[in-house]
C-alpha positions as CSV (number, residue, x, y, z in Angstrom):
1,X,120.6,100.7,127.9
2,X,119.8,97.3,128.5
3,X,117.7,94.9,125.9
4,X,114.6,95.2,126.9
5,X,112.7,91.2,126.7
6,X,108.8,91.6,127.1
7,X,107.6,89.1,129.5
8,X,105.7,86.0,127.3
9,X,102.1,86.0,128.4
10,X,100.9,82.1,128.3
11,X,98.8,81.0,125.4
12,X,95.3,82.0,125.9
13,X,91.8,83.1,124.4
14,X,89.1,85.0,125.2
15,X,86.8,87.9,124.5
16,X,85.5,90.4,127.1
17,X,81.8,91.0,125.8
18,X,80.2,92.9,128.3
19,X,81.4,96.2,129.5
20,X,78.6,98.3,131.2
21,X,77.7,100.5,134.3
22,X,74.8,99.7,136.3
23,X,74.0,101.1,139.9
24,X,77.3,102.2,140.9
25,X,78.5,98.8,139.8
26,X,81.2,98.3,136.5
27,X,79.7,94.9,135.2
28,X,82.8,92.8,133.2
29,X,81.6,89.8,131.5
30,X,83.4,87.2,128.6
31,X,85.1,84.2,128.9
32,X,89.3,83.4,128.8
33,X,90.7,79.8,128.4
34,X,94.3,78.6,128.3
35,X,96.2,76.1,125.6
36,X,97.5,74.4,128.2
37,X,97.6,75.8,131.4
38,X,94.4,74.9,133.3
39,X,91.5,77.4,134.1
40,X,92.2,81.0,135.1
41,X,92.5,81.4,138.8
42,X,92.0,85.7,138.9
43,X,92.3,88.9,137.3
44,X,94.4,92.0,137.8
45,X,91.8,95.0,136.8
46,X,93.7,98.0,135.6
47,X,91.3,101.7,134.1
48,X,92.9,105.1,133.4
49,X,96.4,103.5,134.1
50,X,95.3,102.8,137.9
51,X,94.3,99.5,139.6
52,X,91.2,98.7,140.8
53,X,90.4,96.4,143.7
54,X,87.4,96.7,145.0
55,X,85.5,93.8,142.9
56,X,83.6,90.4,143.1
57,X,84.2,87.7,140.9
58,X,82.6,84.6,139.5
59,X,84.9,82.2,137.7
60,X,84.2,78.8,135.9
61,X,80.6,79.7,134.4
62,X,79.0,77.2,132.0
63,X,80.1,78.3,128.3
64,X,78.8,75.7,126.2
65,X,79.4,78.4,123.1
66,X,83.3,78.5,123.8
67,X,83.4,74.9,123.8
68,X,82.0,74.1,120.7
69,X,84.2,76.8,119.2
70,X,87.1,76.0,120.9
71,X,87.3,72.4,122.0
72,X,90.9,71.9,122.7
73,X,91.4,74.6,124.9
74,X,91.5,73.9,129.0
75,X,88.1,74.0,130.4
76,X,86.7,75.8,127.8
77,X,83.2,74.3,128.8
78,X,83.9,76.3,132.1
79,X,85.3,79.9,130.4
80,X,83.2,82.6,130.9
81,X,83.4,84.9,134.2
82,X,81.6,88.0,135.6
83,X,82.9,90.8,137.8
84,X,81.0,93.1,139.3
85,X,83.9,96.3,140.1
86,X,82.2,99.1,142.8
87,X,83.2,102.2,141.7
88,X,82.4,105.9,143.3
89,X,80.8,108.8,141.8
90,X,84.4,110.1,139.9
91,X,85.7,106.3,139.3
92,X,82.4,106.0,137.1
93,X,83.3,109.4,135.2
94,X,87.2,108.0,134.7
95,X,85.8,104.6,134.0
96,X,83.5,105.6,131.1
97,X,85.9,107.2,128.4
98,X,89.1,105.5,129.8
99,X,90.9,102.1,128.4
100,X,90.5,99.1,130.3
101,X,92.6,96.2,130.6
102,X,92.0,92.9,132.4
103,X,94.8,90.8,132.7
104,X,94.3,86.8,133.4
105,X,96.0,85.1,135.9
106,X,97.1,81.6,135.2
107,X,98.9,80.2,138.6
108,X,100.1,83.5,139.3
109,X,101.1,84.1,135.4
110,X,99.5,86.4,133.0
111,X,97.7,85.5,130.0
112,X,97.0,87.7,127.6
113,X,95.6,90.9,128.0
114,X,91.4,91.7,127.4
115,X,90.8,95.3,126.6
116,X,88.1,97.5,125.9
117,X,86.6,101.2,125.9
118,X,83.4,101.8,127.4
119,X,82.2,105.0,126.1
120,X,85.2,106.3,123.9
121,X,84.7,110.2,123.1
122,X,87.0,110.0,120.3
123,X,84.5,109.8,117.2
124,X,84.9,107.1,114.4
125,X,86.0,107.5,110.8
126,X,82.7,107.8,108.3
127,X,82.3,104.3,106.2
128,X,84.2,105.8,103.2
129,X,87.4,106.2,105.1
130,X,87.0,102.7,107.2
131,X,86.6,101.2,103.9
132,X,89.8,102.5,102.5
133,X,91.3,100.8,105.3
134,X,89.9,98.1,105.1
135,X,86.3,97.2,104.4
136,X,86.0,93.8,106.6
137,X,88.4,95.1,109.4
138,X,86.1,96.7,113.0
139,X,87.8,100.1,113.5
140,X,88.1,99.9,117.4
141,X,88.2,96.1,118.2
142,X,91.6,96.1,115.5
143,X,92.8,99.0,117.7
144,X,92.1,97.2,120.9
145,X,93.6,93.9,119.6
146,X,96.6,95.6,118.5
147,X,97.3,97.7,121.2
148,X,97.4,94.0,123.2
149,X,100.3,93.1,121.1
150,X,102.1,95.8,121.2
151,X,101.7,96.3,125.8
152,X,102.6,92.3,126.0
153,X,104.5,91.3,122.9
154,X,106.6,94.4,122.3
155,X,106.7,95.7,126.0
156,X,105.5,99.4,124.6
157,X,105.6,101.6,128.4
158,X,103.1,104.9,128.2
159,X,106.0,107.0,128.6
160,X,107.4,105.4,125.3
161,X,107.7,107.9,121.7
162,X,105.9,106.2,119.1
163,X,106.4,106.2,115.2
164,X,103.2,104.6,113.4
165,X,104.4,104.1,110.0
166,X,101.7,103.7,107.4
167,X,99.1,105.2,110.1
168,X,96.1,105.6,108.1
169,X,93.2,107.2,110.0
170,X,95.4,106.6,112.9
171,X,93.6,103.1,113.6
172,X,96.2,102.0,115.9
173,X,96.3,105.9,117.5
174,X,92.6,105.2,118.4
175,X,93.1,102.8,121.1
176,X,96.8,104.4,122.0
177,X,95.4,107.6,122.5
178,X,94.3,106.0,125.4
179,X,97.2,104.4,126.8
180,X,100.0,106.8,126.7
181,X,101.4,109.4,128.7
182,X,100.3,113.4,127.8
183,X,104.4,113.5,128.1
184,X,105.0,110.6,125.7
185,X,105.0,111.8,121.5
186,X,103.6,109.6,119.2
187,X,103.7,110.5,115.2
188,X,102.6,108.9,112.5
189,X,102.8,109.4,108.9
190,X,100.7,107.8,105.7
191,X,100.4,108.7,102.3
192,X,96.4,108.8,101.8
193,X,96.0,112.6,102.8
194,X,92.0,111.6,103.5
195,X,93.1,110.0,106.6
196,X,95.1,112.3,107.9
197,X,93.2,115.0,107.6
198,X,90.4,113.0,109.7
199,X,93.5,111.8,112.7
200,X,94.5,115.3,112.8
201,X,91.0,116.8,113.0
202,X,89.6,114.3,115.2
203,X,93.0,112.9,117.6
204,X,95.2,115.6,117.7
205,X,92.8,118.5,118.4
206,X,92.0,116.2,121.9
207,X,95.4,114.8,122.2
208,X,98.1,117.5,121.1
209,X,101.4,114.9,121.5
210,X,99.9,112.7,118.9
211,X,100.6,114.2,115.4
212,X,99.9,113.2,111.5
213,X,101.7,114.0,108.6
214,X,100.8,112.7,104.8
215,X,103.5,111.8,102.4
216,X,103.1,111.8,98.4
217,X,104.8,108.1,98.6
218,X,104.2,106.1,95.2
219,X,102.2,103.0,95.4
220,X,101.1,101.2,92.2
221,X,98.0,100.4,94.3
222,X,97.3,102.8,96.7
223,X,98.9,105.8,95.5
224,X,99.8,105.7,91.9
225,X,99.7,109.7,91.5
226,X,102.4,109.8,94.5
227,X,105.5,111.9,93.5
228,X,108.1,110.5,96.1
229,X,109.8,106.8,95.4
230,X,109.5,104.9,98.4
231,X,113.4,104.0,98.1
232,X,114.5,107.6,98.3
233,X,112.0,108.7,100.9
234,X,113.7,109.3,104.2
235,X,111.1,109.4,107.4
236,X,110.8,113.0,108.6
237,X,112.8,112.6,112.2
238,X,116.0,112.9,113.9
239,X,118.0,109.9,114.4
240,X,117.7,107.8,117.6
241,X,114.0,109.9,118.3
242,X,111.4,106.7,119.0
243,X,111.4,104.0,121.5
244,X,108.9,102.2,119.6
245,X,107.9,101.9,116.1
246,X,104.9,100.0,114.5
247,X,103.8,99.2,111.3
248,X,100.4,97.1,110.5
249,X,99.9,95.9,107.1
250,X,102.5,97.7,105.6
251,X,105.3,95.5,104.2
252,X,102.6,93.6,102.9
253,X,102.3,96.0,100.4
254,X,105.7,97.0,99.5
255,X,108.3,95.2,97.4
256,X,111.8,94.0,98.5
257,X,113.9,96.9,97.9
258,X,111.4,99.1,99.5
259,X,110.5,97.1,103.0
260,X,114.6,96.9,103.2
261,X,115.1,100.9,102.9
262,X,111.8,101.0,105.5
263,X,114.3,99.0,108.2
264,X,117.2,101.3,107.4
265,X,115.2,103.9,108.4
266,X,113.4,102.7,111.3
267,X,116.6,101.5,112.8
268,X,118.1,105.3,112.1
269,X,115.0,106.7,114.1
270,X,114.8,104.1,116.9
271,X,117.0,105.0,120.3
272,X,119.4,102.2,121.0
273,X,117.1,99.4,122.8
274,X,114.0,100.5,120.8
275,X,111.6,97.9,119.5
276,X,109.5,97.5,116.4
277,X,106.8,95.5,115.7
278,X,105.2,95.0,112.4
279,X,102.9,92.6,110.6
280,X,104.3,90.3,107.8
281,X,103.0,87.0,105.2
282,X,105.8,85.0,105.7
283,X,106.0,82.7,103.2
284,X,107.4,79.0,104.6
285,X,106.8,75.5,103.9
286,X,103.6,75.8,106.2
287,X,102.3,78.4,104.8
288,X,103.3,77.0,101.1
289,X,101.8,74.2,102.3
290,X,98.2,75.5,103.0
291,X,98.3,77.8,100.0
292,X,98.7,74.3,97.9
293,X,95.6,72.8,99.8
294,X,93.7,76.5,98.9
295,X,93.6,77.6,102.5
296,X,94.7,80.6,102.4
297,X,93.3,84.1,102.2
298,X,96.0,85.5,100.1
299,X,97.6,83.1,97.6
300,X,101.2,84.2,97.3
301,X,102.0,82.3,94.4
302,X,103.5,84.6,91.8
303,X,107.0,84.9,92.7
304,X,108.4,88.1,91.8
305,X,112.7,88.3,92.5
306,X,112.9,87.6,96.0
307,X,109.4,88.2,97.1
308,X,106.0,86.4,96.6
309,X,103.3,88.0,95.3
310,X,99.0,87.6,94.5
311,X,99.1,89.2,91.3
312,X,102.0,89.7,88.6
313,X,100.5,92.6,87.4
314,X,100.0,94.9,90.8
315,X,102.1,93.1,93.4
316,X,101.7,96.1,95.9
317,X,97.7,93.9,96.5
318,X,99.7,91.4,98.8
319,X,103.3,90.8,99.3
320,X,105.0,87.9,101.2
321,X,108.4,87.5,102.1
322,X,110.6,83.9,102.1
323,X,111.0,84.1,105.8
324,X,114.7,83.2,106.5
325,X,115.4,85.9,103.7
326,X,113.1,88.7,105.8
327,X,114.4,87.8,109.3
328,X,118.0,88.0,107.5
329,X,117.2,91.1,106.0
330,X,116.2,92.6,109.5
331,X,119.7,90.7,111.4
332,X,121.6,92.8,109.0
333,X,120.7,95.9,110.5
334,X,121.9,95.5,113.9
335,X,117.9,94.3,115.1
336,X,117.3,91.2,117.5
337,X,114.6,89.1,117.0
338,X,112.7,89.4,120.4
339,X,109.8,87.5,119.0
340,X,107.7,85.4,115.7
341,X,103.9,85.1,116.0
342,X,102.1,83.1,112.8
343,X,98.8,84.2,111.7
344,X,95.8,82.8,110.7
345,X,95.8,84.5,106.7
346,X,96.8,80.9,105.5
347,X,94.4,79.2,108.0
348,X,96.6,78.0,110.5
349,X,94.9,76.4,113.1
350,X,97.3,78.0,115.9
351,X,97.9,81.6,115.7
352,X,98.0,84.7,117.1
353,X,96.5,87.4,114.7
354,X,95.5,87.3,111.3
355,X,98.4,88.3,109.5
356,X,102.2,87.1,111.1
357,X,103.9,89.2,113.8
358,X,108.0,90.2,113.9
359,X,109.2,91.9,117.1
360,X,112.3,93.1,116.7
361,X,114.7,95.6,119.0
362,X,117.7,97.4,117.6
363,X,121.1,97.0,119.1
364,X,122.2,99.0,121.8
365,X,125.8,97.8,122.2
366,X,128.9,100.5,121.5
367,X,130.4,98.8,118.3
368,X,126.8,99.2,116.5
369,X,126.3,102.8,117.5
370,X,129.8,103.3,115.8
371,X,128.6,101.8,112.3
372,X,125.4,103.6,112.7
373,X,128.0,107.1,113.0
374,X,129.9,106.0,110.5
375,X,127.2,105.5,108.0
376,X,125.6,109.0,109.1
377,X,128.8,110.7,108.0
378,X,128.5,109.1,104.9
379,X,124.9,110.0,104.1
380,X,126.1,113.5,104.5
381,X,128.9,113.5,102.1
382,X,126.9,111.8,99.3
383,X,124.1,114.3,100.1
384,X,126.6,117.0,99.7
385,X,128.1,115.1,96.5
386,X,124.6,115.4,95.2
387,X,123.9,119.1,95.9
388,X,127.2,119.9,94.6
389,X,126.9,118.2,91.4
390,X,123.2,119.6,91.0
């Protein structure tokens, strides 16, 4: 299998704000500038995985709001666009509860992606259950954002098998429901059993490959009743099962010796060439940097061993990593860095999403799948060591 290499979009920005059907006509409206790479020059139009063509396009509009917002982007006093897309009478049925993705064209390059749902049938979790997530986070437009990431940044096909580790409500499964294949699996796994119950209720009775499983994990924070260390929990798959794993907001919340069993496990599960993306606080001389000036949302500044911390007393609140020590960590065992992404948590004024982004992809080559064969044989004689001696 060859290393797969997700082709880099160009730096850009944008929103899509208007999605809407009128008169046989799909109205797309919002505005897309570059860093550095002039003013966009097209769009390739994509719904329900299928390319649409038939569409009229005004480019260059007056958008005095983007300018003032973001002044030292290209043309961004000349962002905003409308398309007008004529559909027929079963294009407006597909169109309406389908995903759709508009990708810029920069010189014949892509920037990256804009994405919406017009009229999603999939229902949203109640308040309680959003909040428990996270109480300042939009539900959909995280799902839409992410999903972005993970077509462009970690090259995720929709035939791909997915493992959503810490999947909550199945946030990111929202707006991947969408995207993948009936043929491709996706399963995630959390251990607030409030949220699954909802994802399994609500996603898998409409989209039986996607599945949910809770797991009695401790977490000082999140779960302190949980009866399973996090160190000794070993993910519920065969080895070499997922193309793609993802995990949002996770190893912000666990300690060192439990985000380094996490990539012993996801690089057991992963096939050979498989990628992971995940978010991170990596803690630098930037980011130590901005803390010190009291820029930052989350002020690692408790260190705790080999991880930084907000609080000495519950750690699992937000956890940063030293970032040579993380990317290390994740060499170790047999990944390749395939991409960093800084966030915006510590105010950055040039990032990607809010919290830092690692894409990694695990080795494919013939000496690693030998240690990986070697250490599953010894997994099995210290499990039977164990029984034995119980």
């Amino acid at each position: 299998m060859k290393t797969i290499k997700p082709t880099e979009p160009i730096q850009t920005r944008g929103n899509l704000d208007k999605v809407v059907i009128e008169n046989d006509v799909l109205h797309l409206g919002g505005w897309v500038a570059s860093v550095d790479a002039g003013p966009v020059e097209g769009f390739k139009i994509v719904c329900a995985g299928k390319e649409l063509t038939d569409f009229v396009m005004a480019l260059g509009l007056d958008s005095p709001d983007v300018e003032e917002m973001f002044p030292k982007l290209d043309c961004s006093e000349k962002a905003r666009f409308h398309i007008n897309v004529f559909l027929n009478e079963q294009q407006q049925e597909q169109v309406r509860d389908s995903l759709i993705v508009l990708t810029p064209l920069f010189e014949g390059r892509e920037g990256c992606l804009l994405l919406d749902l017009l009229e999603p049938s999939l229902p949203l979790p109640d308040s309680d259950l959003r909040g428990f997530i996270g109480a300042n986070v939009n539900f959909t437009d995280a799902a839409i954002e992410f999903l972005g990431y993970f077509l462009q940044k970690g090259g995720l096909k929709p035939t791909e098998n997915v493992l959503d580790i810490g999947c909550g409500a199945g946030r990111m499964a929202y707006a991947l429901a969408y995207y993948l294949a009936p043929t491709a699996r996706y399963e995630g796994f959390d251990i607030a059993q409030p949220l699954i119950e909802w994802a399994g209720k609500n996603i898998t009775a409409r989209f039986p490959n996607f599945n949910f499983r809770q797991v009695n994990i401790y977490n000082k924070l999140y779960n302190p009743d949980g009866t399973l260390q996090a160190t000794e929990f070993a993910f519920p798959y065969e080895d070499e099962t997922f193309d793609f794993a993802l995990l949002t907001s996770v190893f912000t919340h666990l300690p060192s010796e439990e985000v380094r069993h996490y990539l012993d496990e996801i690089v057991r599960v992963l096939k050979p060439g498989g990628r992971c993306l995940c978010t991170v606080l990596l803690h630098n001389e930037e980011s130590q940097k901005l803390m010190e000036e009291g820029k930052s949302t989350a002020n690692l500044v408790y260190q705790i061993d080999d991880y930084f911390a907000t609080s000495p007393d519950v750690p699992e609140r937000f956890i940063g990593f030293p970032e040579d020590l993380l990317l290390t960590w994740i060499c170790d065992r047999g990944f390749t860095l395939q991409g960093k992404y800084y966030g915006d948590w510590c105010r950055r004024t040039e990032f990607t999403s809010h919290q830092d982004i690692l894409v990694f992809q695990k080795d494919c080559s013939f000496l690693f799948r030998m240690q990986m064969f070697a250490k599953k044989i010894y997994r099995m004689f210290q499990s039977r060591n164990m029984n034995e001696k119980a």
